[in-house]
N, CA, C and O atoms as a DFTB+ gen file, in Angstrom:
312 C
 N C O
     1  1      26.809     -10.447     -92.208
     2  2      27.401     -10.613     -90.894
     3  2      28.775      -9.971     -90.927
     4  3      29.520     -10.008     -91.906
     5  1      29.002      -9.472     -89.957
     6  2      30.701      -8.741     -89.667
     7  2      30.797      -9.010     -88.681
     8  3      30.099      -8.933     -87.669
     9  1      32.300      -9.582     -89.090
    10  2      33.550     -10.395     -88.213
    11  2      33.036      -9.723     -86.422
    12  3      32.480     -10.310     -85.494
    13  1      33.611      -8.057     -86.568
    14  2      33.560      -7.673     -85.513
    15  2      31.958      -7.594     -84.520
    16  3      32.000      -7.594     -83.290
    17  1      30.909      -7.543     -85.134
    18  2      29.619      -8.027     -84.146
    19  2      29.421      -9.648     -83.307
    20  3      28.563      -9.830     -82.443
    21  1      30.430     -10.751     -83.788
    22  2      31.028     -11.690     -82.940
    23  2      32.019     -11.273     -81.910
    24  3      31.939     -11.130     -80.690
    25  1      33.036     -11.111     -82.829
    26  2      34.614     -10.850     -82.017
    27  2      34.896     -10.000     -80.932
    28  3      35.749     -10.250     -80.080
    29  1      34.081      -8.851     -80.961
    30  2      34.269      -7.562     -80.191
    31  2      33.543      -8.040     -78.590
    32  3      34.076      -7.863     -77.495
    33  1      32.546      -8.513     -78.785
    34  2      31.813      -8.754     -77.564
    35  2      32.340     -10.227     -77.052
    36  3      32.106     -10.500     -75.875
    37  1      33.260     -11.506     -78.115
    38  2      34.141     -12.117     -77.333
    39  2      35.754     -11.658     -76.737
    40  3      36.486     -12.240     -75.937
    41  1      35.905     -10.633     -77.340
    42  2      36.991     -10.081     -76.539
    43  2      36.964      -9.576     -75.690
    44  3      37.842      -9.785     -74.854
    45  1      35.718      -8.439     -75.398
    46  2      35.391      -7.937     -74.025
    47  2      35.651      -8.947     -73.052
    48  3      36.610      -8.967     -72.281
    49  1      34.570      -9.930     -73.157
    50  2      34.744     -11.245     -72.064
    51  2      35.627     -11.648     -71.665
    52  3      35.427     -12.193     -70.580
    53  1      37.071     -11.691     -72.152
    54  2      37.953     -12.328     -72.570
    55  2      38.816     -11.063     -71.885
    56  3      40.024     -11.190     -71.686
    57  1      38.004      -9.672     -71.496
    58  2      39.568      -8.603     -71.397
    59  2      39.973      -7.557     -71.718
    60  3      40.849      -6.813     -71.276
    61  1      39.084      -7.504     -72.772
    62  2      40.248      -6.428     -73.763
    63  2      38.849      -5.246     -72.962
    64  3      37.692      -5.325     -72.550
    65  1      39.842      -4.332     -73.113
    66  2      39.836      -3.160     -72.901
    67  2      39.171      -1.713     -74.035
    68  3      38.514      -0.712     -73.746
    69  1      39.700      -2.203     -75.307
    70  2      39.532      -1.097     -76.414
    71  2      39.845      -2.154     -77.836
    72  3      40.620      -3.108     -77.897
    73  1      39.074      -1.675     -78.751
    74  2      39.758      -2.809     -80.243
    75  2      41.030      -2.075     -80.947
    76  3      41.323      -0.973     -81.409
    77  1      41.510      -3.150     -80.778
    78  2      43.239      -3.120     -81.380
    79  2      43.882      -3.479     -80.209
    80  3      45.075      -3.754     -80.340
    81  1      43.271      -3.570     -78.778
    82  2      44.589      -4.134     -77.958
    83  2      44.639      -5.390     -78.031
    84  3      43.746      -6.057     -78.554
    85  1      45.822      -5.935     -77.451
    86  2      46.433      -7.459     -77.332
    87  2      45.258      -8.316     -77.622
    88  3      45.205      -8.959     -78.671
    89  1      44.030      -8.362     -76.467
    90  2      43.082      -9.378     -76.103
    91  2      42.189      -9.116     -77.255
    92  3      41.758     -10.181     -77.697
    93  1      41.677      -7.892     -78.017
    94  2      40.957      -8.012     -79.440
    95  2      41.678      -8.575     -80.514
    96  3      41.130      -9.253     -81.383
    97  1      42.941      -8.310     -80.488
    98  2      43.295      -8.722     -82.184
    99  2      43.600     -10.275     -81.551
   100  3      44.403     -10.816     -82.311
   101  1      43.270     -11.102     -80.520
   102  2      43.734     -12.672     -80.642
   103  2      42.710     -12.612     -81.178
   104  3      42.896     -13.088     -82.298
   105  1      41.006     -12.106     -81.003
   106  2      40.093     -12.789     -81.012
   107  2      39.301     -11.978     -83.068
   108  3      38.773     -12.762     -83.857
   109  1      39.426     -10.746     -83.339
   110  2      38.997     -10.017     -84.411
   111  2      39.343     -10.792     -85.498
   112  3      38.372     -11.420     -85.921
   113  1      40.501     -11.008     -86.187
   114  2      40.909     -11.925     -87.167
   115  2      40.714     -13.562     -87.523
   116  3      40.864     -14.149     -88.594
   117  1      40.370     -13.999     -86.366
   118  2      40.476     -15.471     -86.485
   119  2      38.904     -15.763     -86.355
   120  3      38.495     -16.782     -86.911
   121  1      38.209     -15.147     -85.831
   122  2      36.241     -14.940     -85.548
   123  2      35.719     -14.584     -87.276
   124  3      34.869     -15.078     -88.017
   125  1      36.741     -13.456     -87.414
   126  2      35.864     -12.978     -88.866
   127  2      36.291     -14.500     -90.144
   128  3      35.478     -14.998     -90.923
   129  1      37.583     -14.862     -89.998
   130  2      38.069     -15.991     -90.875
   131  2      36.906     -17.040     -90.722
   132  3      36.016     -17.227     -91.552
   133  1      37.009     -17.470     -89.933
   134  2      35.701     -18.760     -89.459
   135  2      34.237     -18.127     -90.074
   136  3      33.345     -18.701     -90.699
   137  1      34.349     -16.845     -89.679
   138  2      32.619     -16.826     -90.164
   139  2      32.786     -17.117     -91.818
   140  3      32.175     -17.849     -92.596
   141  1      33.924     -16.176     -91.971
   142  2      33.849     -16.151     -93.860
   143  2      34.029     -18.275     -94.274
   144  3      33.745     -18.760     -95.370
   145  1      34.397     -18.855     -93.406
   146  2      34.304     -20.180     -93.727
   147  2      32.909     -20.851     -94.362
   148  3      32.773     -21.488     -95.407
   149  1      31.947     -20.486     -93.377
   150  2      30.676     -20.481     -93.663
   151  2      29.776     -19.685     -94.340
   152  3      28.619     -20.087     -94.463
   153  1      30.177     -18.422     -94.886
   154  2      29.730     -17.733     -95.931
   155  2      28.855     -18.449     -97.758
   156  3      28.956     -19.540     -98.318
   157  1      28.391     -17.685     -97.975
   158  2      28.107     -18.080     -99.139
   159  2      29.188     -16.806     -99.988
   160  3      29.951     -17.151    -100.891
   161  1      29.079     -15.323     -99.506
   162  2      29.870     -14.569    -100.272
   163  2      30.186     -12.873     -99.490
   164  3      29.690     -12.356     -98.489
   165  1      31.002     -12.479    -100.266
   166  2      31.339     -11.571     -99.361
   167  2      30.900     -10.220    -100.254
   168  3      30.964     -10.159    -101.482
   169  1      30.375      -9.004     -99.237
   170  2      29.995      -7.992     -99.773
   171  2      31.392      -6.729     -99.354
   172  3      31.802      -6.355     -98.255
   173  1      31.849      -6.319    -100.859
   174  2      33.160      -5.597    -100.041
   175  2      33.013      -3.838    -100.745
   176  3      33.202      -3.323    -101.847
   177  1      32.462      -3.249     -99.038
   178  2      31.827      -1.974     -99.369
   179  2      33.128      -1.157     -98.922
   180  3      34.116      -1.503     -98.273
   181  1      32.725       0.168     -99.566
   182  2      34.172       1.014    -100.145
   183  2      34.911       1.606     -98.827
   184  3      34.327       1.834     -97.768
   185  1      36.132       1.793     -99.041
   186  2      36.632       2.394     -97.490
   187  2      38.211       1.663     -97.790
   188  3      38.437       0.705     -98.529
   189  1      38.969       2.270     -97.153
   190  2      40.181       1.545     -96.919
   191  2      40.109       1.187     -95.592
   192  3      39.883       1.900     -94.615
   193  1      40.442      -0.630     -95.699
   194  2      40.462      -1.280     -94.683
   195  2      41.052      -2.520     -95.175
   196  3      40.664      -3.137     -96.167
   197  1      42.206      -2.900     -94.259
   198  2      43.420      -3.806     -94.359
   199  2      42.923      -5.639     -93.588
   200  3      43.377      -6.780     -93.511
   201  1      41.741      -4.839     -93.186
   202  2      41.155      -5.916     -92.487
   203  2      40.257      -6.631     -93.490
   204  3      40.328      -7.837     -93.725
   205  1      39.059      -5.435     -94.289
   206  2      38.528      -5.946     -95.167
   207  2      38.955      -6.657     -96.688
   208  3      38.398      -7.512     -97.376
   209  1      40.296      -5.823     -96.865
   210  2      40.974      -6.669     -97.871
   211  2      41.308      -7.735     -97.550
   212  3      41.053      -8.718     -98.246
   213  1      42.097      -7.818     -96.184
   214  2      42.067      -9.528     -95.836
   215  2      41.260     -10.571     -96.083
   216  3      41.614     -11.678     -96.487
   217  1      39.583     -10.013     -95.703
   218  2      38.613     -10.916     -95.987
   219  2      38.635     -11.181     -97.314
   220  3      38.932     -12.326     -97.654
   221  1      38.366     -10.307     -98.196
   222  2      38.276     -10.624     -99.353
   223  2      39.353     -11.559    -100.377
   224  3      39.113     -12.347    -101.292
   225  1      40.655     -11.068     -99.755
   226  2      41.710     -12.299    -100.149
   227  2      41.031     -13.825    -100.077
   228  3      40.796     -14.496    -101.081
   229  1      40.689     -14.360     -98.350
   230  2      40.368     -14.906     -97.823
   231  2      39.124     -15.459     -98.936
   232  3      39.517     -16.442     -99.564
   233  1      38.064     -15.130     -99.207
   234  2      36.877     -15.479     -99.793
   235  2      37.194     -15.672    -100.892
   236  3      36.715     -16.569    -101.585
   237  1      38.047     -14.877    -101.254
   238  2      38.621     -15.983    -103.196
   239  2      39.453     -17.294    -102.798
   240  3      38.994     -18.302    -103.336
   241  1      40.066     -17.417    -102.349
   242  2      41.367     -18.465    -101.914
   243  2      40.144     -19.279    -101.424
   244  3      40.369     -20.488    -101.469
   245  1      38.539     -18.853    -100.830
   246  2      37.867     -20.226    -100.396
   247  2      36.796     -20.487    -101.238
   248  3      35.918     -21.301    -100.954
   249  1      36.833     -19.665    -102.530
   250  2      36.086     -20.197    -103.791
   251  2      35.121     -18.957    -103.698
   252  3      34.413     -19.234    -104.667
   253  1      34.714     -18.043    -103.315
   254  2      33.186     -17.227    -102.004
   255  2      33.416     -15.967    -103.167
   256  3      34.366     -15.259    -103.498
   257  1      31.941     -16.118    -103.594
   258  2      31.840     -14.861    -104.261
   259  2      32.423     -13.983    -103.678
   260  3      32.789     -14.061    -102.505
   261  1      32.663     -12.585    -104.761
   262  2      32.897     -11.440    -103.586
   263  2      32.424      -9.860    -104.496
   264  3      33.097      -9.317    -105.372
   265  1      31.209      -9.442    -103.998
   266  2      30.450      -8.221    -104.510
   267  2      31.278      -7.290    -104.161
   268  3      31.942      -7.247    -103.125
   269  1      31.233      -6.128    -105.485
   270  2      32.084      -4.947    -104.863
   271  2      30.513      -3.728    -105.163
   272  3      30.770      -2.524    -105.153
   273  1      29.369      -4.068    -105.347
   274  2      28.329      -2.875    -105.642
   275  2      26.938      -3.942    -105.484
   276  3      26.712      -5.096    -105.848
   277  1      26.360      -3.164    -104.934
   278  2      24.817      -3.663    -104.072
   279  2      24.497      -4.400    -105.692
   280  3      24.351      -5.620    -105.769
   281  1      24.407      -3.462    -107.000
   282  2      23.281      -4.154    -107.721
   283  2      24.019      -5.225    -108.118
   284  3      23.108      -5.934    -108.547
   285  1      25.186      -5.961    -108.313
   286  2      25.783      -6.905    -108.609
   287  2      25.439      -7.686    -107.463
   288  3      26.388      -8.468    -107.408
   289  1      24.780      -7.928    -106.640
   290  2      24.347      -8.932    -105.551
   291  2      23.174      -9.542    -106.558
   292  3      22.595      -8.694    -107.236
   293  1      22.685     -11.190    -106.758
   294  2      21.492     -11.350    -107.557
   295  2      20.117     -11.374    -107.189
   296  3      19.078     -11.543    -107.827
   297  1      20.398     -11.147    -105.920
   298  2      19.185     -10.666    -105.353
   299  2      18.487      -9.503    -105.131
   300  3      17.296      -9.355    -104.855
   301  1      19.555      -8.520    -105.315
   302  2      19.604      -7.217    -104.877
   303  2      19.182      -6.205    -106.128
   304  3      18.393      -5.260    -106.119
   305  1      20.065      -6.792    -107.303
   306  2      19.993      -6.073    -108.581
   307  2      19.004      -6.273    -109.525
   308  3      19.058      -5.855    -110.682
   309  1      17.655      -7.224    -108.796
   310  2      17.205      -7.537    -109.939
   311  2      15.959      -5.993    -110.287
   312  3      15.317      -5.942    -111.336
């Protein structure tokens, strides 16, 4: 699941115009936090992104695995 396939379509509702204005970033950061609440673990695929490092901060500080390569998933690699 990613943050933004919630957040984006509650910000529309809500206003926003384009992601990154005012009415997306109330709703992008605090949607993806909550989901990672309920996570079992996080998959963190390559790219620079300040958003995705956030998550991943986020998922250690809440105990939440965190994969950096498909075959290290234990489902994935077997």
């Amino acid at each position: 699941m990613i943050g933004e396939w919630v957040a984006l379509p509650l910000a529309a509702a809500a206003g926003s115009n384009e992601p990154g204005d005012a009415i997306s970033e109330q709703f992008l950061y605090p949607v993806a936090h909550q989901l990672l609440e309920r996570c079992d673990a996080v998959f963190r695929i390559e790219g620079e992104s300040r958003g995705a490092d956030e998550d991943v901060r986020l998922a250690r500080e809440l105990g939440k695995l965190v994969y950096w390569d498909f075959e290290s998933i234990p489902i994935c690699g077997r």
